[in-house]
GUZA-680563 format. One record per residue (C-alpha): residue in one letter; x, y, z. Coordinates in steps of 0.2 Angstrom, whole numbers, plus 2048, in hexadecimal, padded with zeros to 3 digits. Example, Ala and Ser with C-alpha at 12.3 -4.5 7.8 and 13.67 -1.06 7.14 Angstrom:
2
A83E7EA827 S8447FB824 
***
This chain:
169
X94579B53C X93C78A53B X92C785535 X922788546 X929797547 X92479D536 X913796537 X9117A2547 X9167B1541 X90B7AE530 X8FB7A853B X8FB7B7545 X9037C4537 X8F07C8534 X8F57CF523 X8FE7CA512 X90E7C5513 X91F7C6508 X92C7B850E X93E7BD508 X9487AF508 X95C7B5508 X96D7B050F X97B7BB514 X9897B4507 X97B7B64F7 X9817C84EE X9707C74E2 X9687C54F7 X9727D44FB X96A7DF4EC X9587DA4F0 X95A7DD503 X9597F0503 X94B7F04F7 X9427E54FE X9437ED50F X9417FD508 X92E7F8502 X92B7F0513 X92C80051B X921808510 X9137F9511 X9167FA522 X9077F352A X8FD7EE518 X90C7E2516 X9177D7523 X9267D451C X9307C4522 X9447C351F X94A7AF520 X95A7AB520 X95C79C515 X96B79551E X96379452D X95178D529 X95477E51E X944778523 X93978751A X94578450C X93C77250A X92B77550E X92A784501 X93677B4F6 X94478B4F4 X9507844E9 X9597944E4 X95B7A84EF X9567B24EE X9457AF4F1 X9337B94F4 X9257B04F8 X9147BA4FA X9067B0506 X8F47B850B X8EB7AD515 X8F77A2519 X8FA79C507 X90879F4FB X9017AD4EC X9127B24E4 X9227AD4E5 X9317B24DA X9437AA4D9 X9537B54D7 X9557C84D9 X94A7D44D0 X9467E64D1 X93D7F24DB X92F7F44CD X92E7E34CE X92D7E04E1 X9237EF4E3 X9177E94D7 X9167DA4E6 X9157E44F5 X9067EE4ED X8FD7E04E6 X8FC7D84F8 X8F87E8500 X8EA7EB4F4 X8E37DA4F3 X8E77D64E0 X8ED7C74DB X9017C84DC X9097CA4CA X91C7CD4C7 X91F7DA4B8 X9287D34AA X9377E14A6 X93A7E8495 X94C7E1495 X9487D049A X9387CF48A X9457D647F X9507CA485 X9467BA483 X93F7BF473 X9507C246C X9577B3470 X9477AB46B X9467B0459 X95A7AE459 X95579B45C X94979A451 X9537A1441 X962794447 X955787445 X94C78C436 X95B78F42C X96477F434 X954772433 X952770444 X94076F449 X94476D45C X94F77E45C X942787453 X93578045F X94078646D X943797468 X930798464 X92C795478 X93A7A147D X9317AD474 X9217A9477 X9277AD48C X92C7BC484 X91A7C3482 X90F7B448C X90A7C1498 X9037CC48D X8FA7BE481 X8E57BF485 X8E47AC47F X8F27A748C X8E77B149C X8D77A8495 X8E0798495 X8EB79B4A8 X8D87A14AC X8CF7934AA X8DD7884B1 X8DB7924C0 X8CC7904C2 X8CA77D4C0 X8D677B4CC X8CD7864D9 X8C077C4D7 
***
């Protein structure tokens, strides 16, 4: 598909739109396909949903800067809202498909294993460098952490707010 081609299909979609970006030989690709085309069926006609096959449209690849596959993007309007890199689950893409189809603004769930997992190894980081001296090892482990729980952190969302809405205007 190239870029004139896509830009059709999106002007006259006349609805919110999740753009898979994929390739045959990709296993993580393989995973996501069935889900993702599972979900596509069920937001049939609140959701378009638009397979593209990185090996063959290197020029979508550049203008939306896809540097790894799998890849969803989420566009309303025209404009890109969402867009997660490497495969995820079916909680985690449904959560897309129904925040498009219901007009929030598109959020990806953080799972249970993946904040255990960064803030284990954050606070494993930040023993290593307490009991070693190392400031900047500590400091890391402190920001793994930190991504950990960000979402769930009311003085991050005023802060991400605000920057939003300086940026809108």
């Amino acid at each position: 598909m190239n870029l004139s081609q896509f830009q059709h299909i999106v002007s006259s979609a006349g609805k919110p739109i999740v753009v898979d970006f994929w390739a045959p030989w990709c296993a993580p690709c393989r995973v996501t396909k069935p889900i993702l085309e599972k979900l596509a069926h069920e937001y049939e006609g609140m959701v378009v949903f638009l397979p593209v096959n990185a090996d063959e449209s290197r020029e979508l690849l550049e203008k939306f800067q896809i540097i790894g596959i799998p890849t969803v993007l989420t566009l309303r309007g025209g404009k890109v809202v969402g867009r997660v890199t490497g495969a995820q689950n079916e909680i985690g893409y449904r959560a897309m498909f129904d925040a498009l189809a219901t007009g929030r603004e598109v959020k990806l769930l953080m799972s249970s294993f993946d904040r255990i997992l960064r803030l284990g190894a954050g606070a494993l980081l930040v023993t290593i460098g307490f009991s070693t001296g190392s400031w900047m090892l500590a400091g890391v482990g402190g920001i793994i952490a930190f991504l950990g729980v960000y979402d769930r952190c009311p003085i991050w969302r005023a802060l991400m707010g605000m920057l939003h809405e300086r940026i809108k205007n």
